[in-house]
N, C-alpha and C positions, 0 to 999 in steps of 0.2 A: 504493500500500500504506500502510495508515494505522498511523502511529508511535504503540507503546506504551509508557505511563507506567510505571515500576515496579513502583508499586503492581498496575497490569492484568497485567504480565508476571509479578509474584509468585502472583495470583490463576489465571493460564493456569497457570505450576508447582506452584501450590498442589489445582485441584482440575480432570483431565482431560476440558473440555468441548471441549477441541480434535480428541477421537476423536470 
């Protein structure tokens, strides 16, 4: 499982491309 930066986790909470 590849570890995210921050910055990527702010962006995964910032804007839901994870649905």
């Amino acid at each position: 499982e590849p570890q995210l930066t921050s910055n990527e986790m702010f962006d995964v909470y910032s804007k839901p491309f994870y649905l």
